[in-house]
C-alpha positions in Angstrom: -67.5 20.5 6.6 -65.1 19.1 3.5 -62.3 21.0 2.7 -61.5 22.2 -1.2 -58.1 20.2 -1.4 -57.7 21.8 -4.9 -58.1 25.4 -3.6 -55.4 24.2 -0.5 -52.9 22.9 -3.2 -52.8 26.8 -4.1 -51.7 27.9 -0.7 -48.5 25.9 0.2 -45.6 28.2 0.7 -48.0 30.6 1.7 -49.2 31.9 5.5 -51.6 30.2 7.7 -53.1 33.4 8.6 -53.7 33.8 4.5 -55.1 29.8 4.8 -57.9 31.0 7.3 -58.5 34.5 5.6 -59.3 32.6 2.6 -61.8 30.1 4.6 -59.8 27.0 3.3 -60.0 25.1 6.6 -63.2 24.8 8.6 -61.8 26.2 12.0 -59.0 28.6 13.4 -57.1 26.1 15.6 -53.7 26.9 15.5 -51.2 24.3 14.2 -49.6 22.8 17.1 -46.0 20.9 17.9 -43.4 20.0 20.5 -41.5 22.7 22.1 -37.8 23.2 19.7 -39.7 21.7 16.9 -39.0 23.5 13.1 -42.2 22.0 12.4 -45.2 22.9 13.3 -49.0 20.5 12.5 -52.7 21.1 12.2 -54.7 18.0 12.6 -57.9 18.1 10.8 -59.4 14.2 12.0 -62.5 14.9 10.7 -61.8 15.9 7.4 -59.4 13.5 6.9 -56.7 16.0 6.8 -53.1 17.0 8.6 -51.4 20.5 7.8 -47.6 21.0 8.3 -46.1 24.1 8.9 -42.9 25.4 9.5 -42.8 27.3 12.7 -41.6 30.6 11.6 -44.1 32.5 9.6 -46.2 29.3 10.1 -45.8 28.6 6.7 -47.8 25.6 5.1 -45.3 22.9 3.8 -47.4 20.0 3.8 -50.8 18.5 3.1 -51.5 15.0 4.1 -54.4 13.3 3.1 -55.6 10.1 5.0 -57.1 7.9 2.5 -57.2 4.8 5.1 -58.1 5.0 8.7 -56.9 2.1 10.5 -58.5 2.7 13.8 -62.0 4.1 12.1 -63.5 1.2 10.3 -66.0 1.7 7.3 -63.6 5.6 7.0 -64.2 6.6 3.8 -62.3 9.9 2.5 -65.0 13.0 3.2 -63.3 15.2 0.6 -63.0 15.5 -3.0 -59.7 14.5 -4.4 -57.6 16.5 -6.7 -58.3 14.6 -10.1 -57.1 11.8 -11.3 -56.5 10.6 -7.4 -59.6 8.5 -6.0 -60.6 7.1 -2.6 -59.8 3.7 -3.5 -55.9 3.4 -4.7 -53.9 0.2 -5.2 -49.7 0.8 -5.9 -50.7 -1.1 -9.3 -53.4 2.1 -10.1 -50.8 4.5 -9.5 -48.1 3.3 -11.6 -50.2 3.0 -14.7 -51.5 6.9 -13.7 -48.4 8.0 -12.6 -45.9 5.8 -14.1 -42.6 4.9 -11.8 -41.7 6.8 -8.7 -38.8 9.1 -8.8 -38.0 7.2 -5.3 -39.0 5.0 -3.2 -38.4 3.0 0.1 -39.7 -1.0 0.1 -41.7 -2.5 3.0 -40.0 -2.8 6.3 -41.0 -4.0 9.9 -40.2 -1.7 12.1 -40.6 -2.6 15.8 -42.8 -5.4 15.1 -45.1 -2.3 13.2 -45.6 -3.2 9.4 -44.7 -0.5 6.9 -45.6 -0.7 3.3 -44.3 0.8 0.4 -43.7 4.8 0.3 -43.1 6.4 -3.6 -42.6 10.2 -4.8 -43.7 11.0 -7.9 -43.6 15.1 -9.5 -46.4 17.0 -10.0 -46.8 19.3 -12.7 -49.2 22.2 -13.5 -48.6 24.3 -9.9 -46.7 27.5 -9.4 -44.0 25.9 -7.6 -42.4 22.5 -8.0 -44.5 20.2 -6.0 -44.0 16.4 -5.2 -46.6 14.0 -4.0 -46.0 11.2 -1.4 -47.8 7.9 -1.7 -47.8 5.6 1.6 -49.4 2.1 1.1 -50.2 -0.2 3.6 -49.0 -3.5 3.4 -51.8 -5.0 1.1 -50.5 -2.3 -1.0 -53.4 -0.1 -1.0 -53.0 3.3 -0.5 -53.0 4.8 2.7 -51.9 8.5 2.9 -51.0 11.1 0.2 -48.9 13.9 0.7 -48.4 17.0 -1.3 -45.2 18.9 -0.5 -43.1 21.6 -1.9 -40.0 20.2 -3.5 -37.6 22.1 -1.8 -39.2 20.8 1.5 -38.4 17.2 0.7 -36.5 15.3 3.7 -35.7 12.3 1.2 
């Protein structure tokens, strides 16, 4: 089943339970994380798609959308994008979209495991001030995108 990432977008800072009442997500799993952790996680493989919640009032903070999948090969994206995002995204692409990040963090090797670039940009047009997270791999091809509440960031 895909998953209306546009209807999602809607629903952070709101409830899971409201998330599942809606029928947003194709199953009730509940989010899941490490005992002590603020942070709680719903991982959707299938769909492409990773929910973070805080742990109290399982509140949705986080969308992330794998774009890439390094260990699925010929993965291709089974949702819609939110327009003007697409399944195929260089760092190039998004600049001329988006125009510069607001931040970012440059390629690093991190225990012999190659990072690539990771940029925020602002998104406008929601009811909240929203930020969206673009990490590339090191070909500089997008890999994941993340949509988070502002006041979330852990910049």
């Amino acid at each position: 089943m895909t998953v209306n990432i546009k209807a999602l977008l809607q629903y952070l800072g709101k409830g899971y339970s409201e998330i599942v009442d809606a029928e947003l997500i194709p199953y009730k799993t509940n989010p899941k994380g490490a005992s002590g952790s603020p942070v709680i996680i719903l991982e959707m493989a299938k769909e492409g798609l990773s929910l973070a919640f805080k742990r109290e009032g399982r509140i949705l903070i986080e969308i992330t959308m794998n774009i890439q999948h390094e260990k699925v090969n010929g993965w291709e994206f089974p949702n819609e994008l939110p327009s003007p995002l697409q399944k195929t995204m260089s760092r190039q692409w998004v600049h001329e979209t988006f125009g510069e990040p607001e931040r970012s963090v440059p390629p690093k090797v991190i225990m012999k495991k190659a990072f690539g670039w990771v940029e925020l940009f602002t998104v406008e047009g929601f009811a909240l001030p929203l930020s969206m997270q673009f990490d590339y791999d090191h070909m500089d091809r997008v890999k994941e995108v993340a949509f988070i509440p502002t006041s979330e960031l852990r910049w």
